[in-house]
N, C-alpha and C positions, 0 to 999 in steps of 0.2 A: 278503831280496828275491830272488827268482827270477832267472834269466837273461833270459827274457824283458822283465820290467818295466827289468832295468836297465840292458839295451841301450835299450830305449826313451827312459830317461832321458837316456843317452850322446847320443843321436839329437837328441832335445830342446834341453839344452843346449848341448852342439857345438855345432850351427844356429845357436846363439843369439850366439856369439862365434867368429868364425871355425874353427872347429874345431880348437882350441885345446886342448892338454894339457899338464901336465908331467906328464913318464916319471921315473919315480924307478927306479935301479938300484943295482947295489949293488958297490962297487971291491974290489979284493981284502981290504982292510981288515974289510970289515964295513959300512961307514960307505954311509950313501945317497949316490948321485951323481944329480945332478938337470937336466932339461934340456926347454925349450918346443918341441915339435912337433906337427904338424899329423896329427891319426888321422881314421878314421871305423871306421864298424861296414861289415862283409861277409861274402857267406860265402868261407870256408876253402876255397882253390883246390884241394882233391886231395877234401877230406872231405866238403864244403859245410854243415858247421856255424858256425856266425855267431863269428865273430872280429873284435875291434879291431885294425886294424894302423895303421901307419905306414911311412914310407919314410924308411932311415936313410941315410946320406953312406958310402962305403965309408973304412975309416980312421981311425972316428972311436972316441972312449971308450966310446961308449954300447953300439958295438958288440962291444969289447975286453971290458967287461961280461958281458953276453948273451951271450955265447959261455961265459965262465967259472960264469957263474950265469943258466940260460937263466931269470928267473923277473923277471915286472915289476911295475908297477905303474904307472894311468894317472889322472890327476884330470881331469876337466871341470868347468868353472864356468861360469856366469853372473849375474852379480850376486849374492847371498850365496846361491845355493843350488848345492850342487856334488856328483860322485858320482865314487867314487876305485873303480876296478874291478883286482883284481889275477888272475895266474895264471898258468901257463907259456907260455914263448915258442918260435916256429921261428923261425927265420931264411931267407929264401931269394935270395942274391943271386951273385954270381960269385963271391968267398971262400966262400960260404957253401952252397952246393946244396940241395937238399931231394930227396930221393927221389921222382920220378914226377914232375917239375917239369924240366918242358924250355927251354931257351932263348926261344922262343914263347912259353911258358904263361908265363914270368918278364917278359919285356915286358909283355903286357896286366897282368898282376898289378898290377906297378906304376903303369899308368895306373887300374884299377880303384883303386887304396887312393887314390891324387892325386884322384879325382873323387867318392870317398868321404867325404874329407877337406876336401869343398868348393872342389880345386881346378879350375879353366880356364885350359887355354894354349890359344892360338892359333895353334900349330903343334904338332899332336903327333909329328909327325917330329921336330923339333926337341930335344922333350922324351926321346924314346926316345934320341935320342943325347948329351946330357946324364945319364940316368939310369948310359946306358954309361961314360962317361966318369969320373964320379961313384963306378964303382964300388957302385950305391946299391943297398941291400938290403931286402927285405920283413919285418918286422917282424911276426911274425902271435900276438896273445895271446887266448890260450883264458879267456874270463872264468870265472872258480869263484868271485871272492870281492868283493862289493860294500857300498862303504862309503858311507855318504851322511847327511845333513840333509834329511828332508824337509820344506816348506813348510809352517810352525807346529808342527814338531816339534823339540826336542831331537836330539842327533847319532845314531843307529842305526851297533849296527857287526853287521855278518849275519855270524853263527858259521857 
């Protein structure tokens, strides 16, 4: 499956259940660490090529992860049909910087991926200073590798 088609799926699906994913990562062990958050598809705030991201908690495993092993993997579902997109991650939050990513571009960033991800608050002041608070970081995955069931097909895994 191409990048194209299976962002679109991503898009599709998503939509279809609140934009819902489990991030599967991976702990110093080896062993996957797994965990339900909220993505959408964007472009890549420095590059503007089309990345999955999400917005992580500062603090948390997923990001103690990603840091040690920048490389993820994202499922989306909607009733039995689903599409798991994998590939390397940035990071861009206050632990985390990203080169040519300034304090400005990291606030909208993160309201872009929250409205990405199908979210609305009704205060977005409110939210920027939450996300400050939070610690919370931008999660940005370069899709290379797309796994999926398509509808009346058997499982596809794209080498």
């Amino acid at each position: 499956m191409d990048v194209r088609a299976g962002l679109e799926l991503i898009r599709e699906l998503g939509s279809q259940d609140y934009w819902l994913a489990v991030l599967v990562t991976r702990r110093r062990s080896g062993e996957p660490a797994v965990s339900v958050v909220n993505a959408g598809v964007l472009p890549h705030p420095l590059t503007g090529e089309p990345v999955v991201a999400l917005v992580a908690r500062g603090r948390t495993a997923k990001l103690t992860y990603l840091r040690r092993d920048p490389n993820a993997t994202l499922v989306f579902r909607a009733g039995w049909r689903w599409i798991g997109v994998s590939g390397p991650v940035e990071l861009a939050g206050p632990d985390d910087p990203l080169p040519g990513l300034d304090a400005e571009q990291l606030r909208l960033l993160l309201r872009d991926i929250y409205h990405a991800a199908g979210g609305q608050h009704p205060d977005l002041d409110e939210y920027d200073r939450e996300m400050v608070a939070d610690r919370r970081t931008a999660v940005l995955l370069k899709p290379e590798h797309f796994t999926n069931n398509p509808a009346g097909a058997d499982h596809v895994e794209d080498e």
